[in-house]
Backbone as numpy.savetxt, mean C-alpha at the origin, in Angstrom:
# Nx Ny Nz CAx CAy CAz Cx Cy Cz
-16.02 34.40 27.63 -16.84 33.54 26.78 -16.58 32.07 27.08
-17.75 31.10 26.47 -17.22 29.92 26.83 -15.90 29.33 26.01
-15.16 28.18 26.89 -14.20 27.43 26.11 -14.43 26.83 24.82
-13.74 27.30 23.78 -14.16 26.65 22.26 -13.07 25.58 22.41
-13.79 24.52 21.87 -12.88 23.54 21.44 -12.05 23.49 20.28
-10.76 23.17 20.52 -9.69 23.32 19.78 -10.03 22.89 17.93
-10.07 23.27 17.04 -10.09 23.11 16.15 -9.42 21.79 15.39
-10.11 20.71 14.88 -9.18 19.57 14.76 -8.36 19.76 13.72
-7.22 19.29 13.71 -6.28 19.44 12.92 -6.80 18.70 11.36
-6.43 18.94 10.47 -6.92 18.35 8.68 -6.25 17.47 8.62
-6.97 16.80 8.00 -6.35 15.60 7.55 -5.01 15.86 6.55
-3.75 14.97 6.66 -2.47 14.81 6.23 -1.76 15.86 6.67
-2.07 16.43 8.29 -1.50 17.37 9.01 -0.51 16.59 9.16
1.02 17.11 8.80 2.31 16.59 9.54 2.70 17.02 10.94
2.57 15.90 12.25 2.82 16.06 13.27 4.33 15.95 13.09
4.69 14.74 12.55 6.66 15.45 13.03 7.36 14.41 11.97
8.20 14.44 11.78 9.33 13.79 10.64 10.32 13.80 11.11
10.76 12.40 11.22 12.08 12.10 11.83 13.14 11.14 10.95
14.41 11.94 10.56 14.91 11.07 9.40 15.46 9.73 10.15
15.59 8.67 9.07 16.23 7.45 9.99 17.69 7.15 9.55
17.90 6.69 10.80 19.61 6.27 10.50 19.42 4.82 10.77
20.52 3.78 9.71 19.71 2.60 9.73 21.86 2.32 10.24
21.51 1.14 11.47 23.22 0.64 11.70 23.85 -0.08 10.85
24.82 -0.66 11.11 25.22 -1.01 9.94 25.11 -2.92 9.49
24.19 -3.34 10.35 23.79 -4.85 9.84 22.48 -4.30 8.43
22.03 -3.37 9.24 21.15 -3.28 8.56 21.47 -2.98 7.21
22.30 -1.51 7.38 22.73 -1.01 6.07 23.77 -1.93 5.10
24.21 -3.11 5.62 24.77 -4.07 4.83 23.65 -4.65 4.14
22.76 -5.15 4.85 21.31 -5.58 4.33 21.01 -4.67 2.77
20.88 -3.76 3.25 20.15 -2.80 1.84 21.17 -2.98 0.66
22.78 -2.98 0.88 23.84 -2.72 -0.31 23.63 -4.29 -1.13
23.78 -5.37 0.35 23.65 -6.72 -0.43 22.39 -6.84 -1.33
21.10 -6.01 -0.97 20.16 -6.58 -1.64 19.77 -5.74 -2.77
20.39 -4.37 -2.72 20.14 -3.51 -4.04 21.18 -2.36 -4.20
22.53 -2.91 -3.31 23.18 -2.35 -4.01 23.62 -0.60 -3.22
24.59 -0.07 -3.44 25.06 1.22 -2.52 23.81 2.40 -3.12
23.21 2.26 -3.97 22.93 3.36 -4.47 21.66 3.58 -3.36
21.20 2.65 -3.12 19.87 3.61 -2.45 20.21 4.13 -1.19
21.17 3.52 -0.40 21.99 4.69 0.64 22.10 5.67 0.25
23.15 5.93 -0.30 23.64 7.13 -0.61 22.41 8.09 -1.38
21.55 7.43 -2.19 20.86 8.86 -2.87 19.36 8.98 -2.38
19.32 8.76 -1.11 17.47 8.42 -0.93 17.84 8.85 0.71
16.65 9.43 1.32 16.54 9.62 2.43 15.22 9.76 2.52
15.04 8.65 4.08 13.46 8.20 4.95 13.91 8.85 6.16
12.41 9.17 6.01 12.36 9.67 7.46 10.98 8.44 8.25
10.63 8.69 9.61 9.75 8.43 10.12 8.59 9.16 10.00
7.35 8.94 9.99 6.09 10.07 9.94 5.37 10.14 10.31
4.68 11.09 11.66 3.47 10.97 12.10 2.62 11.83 11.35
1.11 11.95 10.92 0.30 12.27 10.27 -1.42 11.85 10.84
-2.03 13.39 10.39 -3.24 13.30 10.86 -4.52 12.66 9.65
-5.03 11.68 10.57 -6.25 10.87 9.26 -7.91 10.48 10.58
-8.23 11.65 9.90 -9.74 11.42 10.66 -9.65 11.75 12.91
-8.75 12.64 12.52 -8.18 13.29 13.52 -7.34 12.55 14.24
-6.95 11.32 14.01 -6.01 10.35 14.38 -5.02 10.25 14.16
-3.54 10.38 14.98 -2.36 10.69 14.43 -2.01 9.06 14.21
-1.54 9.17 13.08 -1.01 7.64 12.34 0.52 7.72 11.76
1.06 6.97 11.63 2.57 6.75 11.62 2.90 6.30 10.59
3.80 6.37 10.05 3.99 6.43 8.57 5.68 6.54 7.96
5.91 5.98 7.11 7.27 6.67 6.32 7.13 7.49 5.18
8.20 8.32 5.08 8.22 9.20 3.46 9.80 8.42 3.19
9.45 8.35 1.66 11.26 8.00 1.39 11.44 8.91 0.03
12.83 9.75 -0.58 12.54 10.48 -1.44 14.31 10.45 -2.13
14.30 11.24 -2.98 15.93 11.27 -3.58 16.52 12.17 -2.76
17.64 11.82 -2.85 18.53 13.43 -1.74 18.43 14.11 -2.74
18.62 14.06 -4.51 18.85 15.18 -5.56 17.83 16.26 -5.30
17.72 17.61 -4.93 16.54 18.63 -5.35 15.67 18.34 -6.38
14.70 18.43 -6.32 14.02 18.55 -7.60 12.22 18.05 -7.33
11.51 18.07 -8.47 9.97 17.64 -8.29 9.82 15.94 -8.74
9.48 15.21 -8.02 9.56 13.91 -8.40 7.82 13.23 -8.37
7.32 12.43 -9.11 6.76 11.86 -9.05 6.08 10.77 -7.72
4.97 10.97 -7.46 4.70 10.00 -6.29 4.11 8.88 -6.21
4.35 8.19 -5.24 3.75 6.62 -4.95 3.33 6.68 -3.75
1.83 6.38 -3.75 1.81 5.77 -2.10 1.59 4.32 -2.25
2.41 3.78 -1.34 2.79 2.07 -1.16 1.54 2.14 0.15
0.77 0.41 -0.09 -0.12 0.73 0.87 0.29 -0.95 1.39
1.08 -1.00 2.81 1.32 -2.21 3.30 0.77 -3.37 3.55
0.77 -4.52 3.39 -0.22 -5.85 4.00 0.28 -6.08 5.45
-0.67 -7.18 5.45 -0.61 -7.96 7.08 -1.67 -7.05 8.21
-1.78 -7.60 9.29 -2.40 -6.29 10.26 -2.06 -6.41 11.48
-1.91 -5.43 12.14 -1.25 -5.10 13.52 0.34 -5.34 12.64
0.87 -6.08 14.12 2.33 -5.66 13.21 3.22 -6.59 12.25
2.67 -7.67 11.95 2.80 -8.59 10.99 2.56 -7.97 9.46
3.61 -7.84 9.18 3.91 -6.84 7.46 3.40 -5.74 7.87
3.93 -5.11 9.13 4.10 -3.76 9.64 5.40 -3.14 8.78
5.39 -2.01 8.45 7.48 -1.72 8.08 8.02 -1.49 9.42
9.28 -1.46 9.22 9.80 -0.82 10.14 11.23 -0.29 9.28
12.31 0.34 10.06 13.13 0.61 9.16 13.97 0.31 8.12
14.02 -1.24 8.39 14.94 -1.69 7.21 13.99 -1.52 6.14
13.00 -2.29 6.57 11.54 -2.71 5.29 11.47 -1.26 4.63
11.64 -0.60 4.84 11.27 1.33 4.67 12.34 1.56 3.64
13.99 1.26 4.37 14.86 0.93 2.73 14.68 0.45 1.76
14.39 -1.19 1.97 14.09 -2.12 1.08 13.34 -1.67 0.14
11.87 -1.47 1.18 10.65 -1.63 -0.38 10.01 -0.02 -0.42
10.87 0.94 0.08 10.12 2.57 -0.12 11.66 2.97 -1.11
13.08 3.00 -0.13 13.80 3.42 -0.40 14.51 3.27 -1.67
14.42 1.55 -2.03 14.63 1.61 -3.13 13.87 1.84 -4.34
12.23 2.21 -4.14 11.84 2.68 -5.78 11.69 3.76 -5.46
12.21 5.00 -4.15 12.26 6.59 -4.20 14.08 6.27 -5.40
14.63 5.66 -5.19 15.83 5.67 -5.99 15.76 6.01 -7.59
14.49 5.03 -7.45 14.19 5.02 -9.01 14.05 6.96 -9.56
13.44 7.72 -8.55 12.80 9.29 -8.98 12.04 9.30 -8.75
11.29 9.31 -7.43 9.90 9.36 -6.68 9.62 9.31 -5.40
8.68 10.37 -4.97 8.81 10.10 -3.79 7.83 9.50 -3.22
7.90 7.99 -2.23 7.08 7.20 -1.57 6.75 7.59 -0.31
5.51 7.35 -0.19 4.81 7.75 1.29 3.56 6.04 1.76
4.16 5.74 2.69 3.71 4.71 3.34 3.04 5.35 4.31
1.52 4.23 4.97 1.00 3.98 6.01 1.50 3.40 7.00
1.07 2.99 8.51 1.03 1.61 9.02 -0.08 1.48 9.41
-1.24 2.27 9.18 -2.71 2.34 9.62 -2.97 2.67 10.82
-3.96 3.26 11.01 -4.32 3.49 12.65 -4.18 2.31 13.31
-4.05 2.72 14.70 -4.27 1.14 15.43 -3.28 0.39 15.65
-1.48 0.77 14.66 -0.68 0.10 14.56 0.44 0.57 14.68
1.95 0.18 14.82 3.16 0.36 15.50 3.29 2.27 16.03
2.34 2.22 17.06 2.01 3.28 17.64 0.98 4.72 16.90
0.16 4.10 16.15 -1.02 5.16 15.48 -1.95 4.80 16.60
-2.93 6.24 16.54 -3.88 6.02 17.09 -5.12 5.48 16.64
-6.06 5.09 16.97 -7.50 4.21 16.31 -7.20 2.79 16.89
-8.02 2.23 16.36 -8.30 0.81 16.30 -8.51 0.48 14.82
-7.43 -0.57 14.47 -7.41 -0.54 12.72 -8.40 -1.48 12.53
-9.16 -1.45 11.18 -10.56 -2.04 11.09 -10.43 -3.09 9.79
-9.22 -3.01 9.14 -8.20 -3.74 8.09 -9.50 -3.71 6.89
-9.22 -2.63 6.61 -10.05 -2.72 5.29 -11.52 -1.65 4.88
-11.61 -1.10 6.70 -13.23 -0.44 7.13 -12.77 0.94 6.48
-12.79 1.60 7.32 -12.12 3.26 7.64 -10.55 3.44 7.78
-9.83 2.36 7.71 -8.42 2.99 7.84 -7.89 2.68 6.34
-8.73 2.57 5.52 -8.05 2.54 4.13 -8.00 4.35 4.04
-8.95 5.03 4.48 -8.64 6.72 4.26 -6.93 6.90 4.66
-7.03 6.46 5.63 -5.19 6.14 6.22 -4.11 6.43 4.84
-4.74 5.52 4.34 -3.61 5.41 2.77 -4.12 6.61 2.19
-5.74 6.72 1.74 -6.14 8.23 0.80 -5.09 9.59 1.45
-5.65 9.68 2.89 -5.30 11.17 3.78 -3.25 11.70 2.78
-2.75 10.24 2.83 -1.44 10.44 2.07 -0.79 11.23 1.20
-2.23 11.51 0.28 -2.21 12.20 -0.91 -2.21 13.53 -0.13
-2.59 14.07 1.10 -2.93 15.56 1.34 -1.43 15.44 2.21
-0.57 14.61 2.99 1.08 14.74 3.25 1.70 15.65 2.50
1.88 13.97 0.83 2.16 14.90 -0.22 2.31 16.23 -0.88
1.37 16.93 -0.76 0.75 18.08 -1.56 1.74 19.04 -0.15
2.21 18.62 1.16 3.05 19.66 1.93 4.13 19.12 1.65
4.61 18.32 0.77 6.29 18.24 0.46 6.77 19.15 -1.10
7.70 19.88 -1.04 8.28 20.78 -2.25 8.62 19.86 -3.43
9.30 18.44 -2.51 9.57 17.56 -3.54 8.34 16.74 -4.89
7.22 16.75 -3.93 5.88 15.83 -4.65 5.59 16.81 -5.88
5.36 15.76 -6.81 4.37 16.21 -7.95 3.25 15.88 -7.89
2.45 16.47 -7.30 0.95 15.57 -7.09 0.11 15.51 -8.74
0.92 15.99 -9.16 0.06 16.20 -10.96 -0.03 14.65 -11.78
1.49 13.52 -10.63 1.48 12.72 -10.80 1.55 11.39 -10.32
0.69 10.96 -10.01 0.67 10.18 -8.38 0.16 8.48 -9.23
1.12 7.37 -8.43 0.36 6.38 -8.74 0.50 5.89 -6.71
-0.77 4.24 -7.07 -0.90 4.03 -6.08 -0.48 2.41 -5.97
0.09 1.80 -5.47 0.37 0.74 -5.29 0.08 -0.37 -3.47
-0.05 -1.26 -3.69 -0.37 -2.23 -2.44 -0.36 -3.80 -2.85
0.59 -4.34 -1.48 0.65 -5.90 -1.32 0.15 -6.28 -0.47
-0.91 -7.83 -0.86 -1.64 -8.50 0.22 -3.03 -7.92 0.53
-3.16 -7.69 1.63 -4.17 -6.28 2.42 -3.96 -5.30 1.71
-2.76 -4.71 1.54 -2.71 -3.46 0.91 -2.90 -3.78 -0.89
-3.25 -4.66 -1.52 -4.06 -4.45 -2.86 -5.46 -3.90 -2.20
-5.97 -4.69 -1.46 -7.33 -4.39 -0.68 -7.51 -3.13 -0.94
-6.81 -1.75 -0.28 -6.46 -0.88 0.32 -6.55 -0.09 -1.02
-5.73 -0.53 -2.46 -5.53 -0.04 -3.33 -6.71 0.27 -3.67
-6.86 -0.73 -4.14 -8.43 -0.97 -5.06 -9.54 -0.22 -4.66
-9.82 0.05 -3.07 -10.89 0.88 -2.70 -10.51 2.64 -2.92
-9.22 3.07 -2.78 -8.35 4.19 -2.92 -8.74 4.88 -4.39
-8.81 3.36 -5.50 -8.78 4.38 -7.05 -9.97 4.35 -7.16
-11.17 3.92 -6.10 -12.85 4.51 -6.64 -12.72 5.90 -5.50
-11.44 6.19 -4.97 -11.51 7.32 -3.72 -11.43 8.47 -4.67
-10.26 8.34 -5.12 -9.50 9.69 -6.39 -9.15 9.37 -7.29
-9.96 10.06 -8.44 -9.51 9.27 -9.49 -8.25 10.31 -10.75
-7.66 10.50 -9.55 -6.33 11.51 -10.33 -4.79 9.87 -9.69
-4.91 9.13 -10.12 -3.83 8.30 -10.25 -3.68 8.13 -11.71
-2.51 8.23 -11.69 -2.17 7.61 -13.18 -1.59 6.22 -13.16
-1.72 5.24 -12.64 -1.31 3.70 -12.64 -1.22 3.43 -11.12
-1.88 1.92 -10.85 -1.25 1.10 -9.91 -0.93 -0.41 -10.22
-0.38 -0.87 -9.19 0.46 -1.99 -8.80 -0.18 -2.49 -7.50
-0.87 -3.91 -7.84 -1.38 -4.83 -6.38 -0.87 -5.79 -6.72
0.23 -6.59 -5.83 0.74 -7.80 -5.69 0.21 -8.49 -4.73
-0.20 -9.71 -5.21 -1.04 -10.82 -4.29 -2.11 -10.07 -4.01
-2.96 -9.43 -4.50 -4.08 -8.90 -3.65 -4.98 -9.47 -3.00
-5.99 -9.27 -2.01 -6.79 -9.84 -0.97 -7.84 -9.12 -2.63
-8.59 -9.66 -2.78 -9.79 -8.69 -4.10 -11.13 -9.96 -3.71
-10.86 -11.34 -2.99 -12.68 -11.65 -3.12 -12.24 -12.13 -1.35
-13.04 -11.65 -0.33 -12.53 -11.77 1.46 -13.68 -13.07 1.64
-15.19 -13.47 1.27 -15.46 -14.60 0.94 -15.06 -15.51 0.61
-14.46 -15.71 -0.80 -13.48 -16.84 -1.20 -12.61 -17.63 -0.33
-11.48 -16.21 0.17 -10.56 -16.50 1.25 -10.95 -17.34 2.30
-12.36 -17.00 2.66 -13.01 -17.10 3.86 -13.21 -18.98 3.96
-13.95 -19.13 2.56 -14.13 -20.90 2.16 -12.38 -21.16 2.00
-12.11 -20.88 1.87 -10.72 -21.55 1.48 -9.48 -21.58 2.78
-9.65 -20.88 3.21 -8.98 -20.92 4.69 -9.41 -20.63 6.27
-9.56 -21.87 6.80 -10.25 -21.39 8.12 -9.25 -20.34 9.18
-8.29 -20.01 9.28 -7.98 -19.06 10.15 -8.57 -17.82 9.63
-8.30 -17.39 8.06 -8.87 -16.69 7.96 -10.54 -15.96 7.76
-11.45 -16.87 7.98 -12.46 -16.97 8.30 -12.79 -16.37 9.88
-11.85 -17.33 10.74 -12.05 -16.71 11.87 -11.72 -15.63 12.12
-10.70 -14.91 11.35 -10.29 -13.53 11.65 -11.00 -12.77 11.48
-12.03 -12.76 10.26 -13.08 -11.89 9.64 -14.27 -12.15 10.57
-14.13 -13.12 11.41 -15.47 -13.26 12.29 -15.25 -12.63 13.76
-14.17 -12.72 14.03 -14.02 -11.62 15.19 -13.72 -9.95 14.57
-13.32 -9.80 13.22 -12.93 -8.37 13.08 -14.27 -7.98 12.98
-15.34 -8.58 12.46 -16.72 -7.80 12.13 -17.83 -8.28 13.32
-17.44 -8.72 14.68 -18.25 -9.84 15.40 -19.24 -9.16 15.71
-19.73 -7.56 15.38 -20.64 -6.55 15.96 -21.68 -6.78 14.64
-21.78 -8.12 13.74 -22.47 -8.20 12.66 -23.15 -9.44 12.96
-24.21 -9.54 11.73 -25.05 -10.40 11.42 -24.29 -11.16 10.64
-24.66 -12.28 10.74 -24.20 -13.16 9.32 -24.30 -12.53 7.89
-25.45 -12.63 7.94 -25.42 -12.02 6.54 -24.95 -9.90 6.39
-24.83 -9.41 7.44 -24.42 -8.20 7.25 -22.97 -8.44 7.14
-22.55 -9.68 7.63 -20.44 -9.58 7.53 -20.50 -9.84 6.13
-21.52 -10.69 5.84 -21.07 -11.25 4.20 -21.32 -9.43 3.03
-22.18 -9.17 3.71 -22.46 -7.54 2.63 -20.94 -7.04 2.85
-20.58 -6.85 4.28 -19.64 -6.01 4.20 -18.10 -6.48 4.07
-18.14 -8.11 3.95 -16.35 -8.13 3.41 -16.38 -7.87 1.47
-18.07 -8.62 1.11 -18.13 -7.88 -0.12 -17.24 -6.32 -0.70
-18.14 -5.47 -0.01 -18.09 -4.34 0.23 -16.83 -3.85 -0.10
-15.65 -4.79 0.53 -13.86 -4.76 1.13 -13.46 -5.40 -0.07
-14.55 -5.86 -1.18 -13.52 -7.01 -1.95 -13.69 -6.47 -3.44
-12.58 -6.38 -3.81 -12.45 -5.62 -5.53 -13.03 -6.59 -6.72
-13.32 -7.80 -6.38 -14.20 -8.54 -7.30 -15.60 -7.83 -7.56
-15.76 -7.63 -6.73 -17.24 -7.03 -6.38 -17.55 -5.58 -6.60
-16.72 -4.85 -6.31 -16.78 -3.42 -6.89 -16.26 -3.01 -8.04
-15.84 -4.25 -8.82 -14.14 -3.85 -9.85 -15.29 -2.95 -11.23
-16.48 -3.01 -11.41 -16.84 -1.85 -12.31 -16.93 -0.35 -11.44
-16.79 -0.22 -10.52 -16.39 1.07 -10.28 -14.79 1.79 -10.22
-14.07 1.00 -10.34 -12.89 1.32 -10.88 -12.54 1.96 -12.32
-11.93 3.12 -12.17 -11.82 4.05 -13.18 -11.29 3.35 -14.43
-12.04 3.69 -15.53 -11.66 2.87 -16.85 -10.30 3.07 -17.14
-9.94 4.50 -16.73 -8.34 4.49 -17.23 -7.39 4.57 -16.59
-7.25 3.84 -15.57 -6.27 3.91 -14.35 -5.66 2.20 -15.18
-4.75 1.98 -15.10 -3.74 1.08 -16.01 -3.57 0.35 -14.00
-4.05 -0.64 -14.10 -3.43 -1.63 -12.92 -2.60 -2.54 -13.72
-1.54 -2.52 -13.20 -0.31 -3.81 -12.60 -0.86 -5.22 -11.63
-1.19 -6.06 -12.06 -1.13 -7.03 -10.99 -0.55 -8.39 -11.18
0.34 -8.59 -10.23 1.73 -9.53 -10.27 1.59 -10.54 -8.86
1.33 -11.84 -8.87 1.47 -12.98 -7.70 2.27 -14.05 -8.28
2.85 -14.37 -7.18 3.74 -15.41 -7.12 2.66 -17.01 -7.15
3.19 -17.88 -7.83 2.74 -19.13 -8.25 2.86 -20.21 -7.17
3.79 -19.85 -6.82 3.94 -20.21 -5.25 3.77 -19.24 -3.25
2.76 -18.94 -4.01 2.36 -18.27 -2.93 1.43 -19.39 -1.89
1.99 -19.42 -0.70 0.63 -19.79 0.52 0.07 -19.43 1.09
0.07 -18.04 0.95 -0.55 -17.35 2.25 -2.21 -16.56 1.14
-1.95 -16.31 -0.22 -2.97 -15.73 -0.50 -2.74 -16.06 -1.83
-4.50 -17.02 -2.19 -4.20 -18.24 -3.25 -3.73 -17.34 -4.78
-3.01 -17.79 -5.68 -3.13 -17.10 -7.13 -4.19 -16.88 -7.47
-5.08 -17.60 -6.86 -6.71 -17.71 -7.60 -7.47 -16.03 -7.63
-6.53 -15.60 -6.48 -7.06 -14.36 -6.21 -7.13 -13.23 -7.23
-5.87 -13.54 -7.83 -5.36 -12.53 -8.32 -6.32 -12.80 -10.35
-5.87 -14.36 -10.12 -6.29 -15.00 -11.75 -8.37 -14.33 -11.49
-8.87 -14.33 -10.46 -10.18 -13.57 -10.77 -10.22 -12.25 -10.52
-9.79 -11.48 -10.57 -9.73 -9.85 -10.95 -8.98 -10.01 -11.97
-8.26 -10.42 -12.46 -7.72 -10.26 -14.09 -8.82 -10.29 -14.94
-9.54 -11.81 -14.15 -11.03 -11.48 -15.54 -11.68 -10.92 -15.07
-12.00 -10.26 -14.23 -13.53 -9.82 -13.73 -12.85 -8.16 -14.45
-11.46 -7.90 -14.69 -10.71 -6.84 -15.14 -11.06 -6.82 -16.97
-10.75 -7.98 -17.10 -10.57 -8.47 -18.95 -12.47 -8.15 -19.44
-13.29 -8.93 -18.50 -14.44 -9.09 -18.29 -15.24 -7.51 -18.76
-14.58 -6.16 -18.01 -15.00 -5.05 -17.84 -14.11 -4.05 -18.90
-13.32 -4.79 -19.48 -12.47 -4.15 -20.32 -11.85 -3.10 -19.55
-11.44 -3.27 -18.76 -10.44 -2.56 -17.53 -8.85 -2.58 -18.16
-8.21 -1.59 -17.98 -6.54 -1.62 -18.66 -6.07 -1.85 -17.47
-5.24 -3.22 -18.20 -4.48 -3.91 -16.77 -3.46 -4.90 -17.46
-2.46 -5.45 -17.09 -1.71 -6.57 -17.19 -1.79 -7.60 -15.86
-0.91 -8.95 -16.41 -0.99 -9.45 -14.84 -0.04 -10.68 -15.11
0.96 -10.51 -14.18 1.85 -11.43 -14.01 2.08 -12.72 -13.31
2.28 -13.67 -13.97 2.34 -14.91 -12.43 3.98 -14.97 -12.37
4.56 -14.68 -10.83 5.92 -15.03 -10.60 6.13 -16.20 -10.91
6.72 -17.04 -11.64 7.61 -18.41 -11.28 8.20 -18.47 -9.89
7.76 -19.33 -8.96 8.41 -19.59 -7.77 8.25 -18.71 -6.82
7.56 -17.57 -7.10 7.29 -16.42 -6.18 6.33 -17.10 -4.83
6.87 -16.40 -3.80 6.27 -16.26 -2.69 5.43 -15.63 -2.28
4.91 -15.56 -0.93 3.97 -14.43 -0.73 4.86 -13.51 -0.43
6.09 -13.57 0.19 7.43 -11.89 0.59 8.34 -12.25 -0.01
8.79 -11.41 -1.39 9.33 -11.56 -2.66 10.46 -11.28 -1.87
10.56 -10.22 -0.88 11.78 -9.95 -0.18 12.71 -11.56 -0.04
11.78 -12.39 0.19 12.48 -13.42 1.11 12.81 -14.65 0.10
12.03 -14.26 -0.99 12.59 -15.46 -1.88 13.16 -15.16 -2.86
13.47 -13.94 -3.17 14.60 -13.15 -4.24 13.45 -12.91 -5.69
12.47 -12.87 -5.58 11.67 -12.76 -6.83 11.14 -10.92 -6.74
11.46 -10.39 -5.56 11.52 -9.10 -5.68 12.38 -8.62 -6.60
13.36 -9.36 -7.33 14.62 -8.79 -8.61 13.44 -8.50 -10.16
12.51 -9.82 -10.07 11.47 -9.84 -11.54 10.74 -9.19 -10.84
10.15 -8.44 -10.26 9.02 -7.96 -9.82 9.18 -6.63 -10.07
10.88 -6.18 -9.56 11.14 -4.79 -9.55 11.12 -4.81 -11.20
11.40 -5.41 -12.19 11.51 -4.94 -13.40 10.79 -4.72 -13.82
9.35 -5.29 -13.28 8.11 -4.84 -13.97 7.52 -3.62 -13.36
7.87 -3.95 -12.25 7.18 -2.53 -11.28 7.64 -1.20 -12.07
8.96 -0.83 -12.11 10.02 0.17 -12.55 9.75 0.16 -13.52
9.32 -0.29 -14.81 8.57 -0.53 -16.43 8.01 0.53 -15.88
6.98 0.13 -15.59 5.60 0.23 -15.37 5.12 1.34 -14.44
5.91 2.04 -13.72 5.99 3.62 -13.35 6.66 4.39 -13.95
7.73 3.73 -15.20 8.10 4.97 -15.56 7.22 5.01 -16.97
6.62 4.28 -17.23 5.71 4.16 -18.62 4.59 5.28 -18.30
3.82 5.05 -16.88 2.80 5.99 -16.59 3.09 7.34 -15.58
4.29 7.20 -14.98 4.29 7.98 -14.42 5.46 9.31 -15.21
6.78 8.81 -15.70 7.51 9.56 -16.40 7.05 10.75 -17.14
């Protein structure tokens, strides 16, 4: 008979899991910044995974204790490999809220620190983050009964399109979110130009439909009435204005959307780097165990 073509693999097929061992600059890194516990009680692995038949790369981070834990998928900013993770970042910001009792599953999107595709930052590789939820559902540890979704930068972006994807989250968390890509666009010329070469196969007015399209100002009434968003920016942020965040609060308040929203004092755009990840985690950790517990 003729040759059948191989059957494509499903989406959140696990190609392979590789736990990480982090040396010891690094692992000084993690104790100084939160302490022995998330060594010792949390283990990441590396993750390849199938999304739209594209194997994409990824971390899981989870408790060493047995048991069914609650999940998060963290959905990363930056693109290509600028606020890529890599392993420390995977301790830092997976390992330590799997500490908390949950298990986190990160992207790096197609297209990026060795996935396949071409990442489209915002097009088709937001499924990247959705496909996550079907990982999940093959770990013993996940409770998928209880899943929230969280994202910084790009990855609020990422969020926001995710909870009109499935609407079985029980809470997220977008810090600094990208939510109006117009705005950005008047307000900063690099990033203007970026959006004009990422969409350059467009019309003028078809880029403007479609960063719309990408921007949670604009879709925020299709967001599920009862999904409880978190959203928290630093006051001193430069890379992505507060303004961003202060218009989805109302366009949130506006729609009677359940949400809070925090402005850091002194916060940066990488809380990592200016120590405001300490207030951030207290609200974050509130605020999953309020909806997710």
């Amino acid at each position: 008979g003729a040759l059948s073509k191989p059957m494509p693999l499903p989406n959140g097929h696990i190609v392979s899991r590789e736990r990480v061992e982090l040396n010891r600059p690094a692992r000084a890194t993690v104790t100084r910044m939160y302490g022995g516990d998330v060594l010792d009680q949390t283990l990441v692995e590396q993750l390849v995974y199938v999304s739209d038949g594209l194997k994409v790369t990824g971390y899981i981070a989870r408790p060493l204790n047995p048991g069914r834990y609650p999940v998060v998928i963290w959905n990363r900013g930056g693109s290509g490999p600028h606020g890529a993770l890599d392993d420390l970042t995977a301790y830092l910001i997976l390992a330590s809220t799997a500490a908390w009792g949950y298990v986190v599953l990160a992207t790096q999107y197609r297209g990026n620190m060795g996935s396949e595709g071409t990442e489209d930052w915002g097009g088709e590789d937001i499924r990247d983050g959705y496909h996550l939820l079907e990982v999940a559902r093959q770990l013993p540890q996940a409770n998928l009964e209880r899943v929230a979704v969280e994202g910084a930068s790009r990855g609020g972006m990422t969020t926001y399109r995710m909870l009109t994807m499935f609407p079985g989250f029980a809470c997220a968390i977008v810090h600094a979110g990208v939510v109006d890509i117009p705005d950005l666009c008047c307000q900063k010329d690099n990033f203007a130009r970026f959006c004009k070469e990422l969409l350059s196969r467009f019309s003028d007015d078809e880029r403007r439909a479609e960063l719309e399209r990408r921007s949670a100002v604009y879709f925020a009434d299709q967001l599920p009435a009862n999904v409880p968003i978190l959203l928290l920016h630093g006051d001193a942020d430069r890379i992505i204005p507060l303004s961003q965040s202060e218009a989805m609060a109302a366009r949130l308040e506006e729609l009677g959307k359940s949400h809070e929203f925090h402005v850091i004092p002194g916060g940066g755009h990488v809380a990592l780097k200016d120590g405001s990840y300490r207030v951030i985690d207290k609200l974050r950790r509130a605020w999953l165990g309020k909806y997710l517990a």
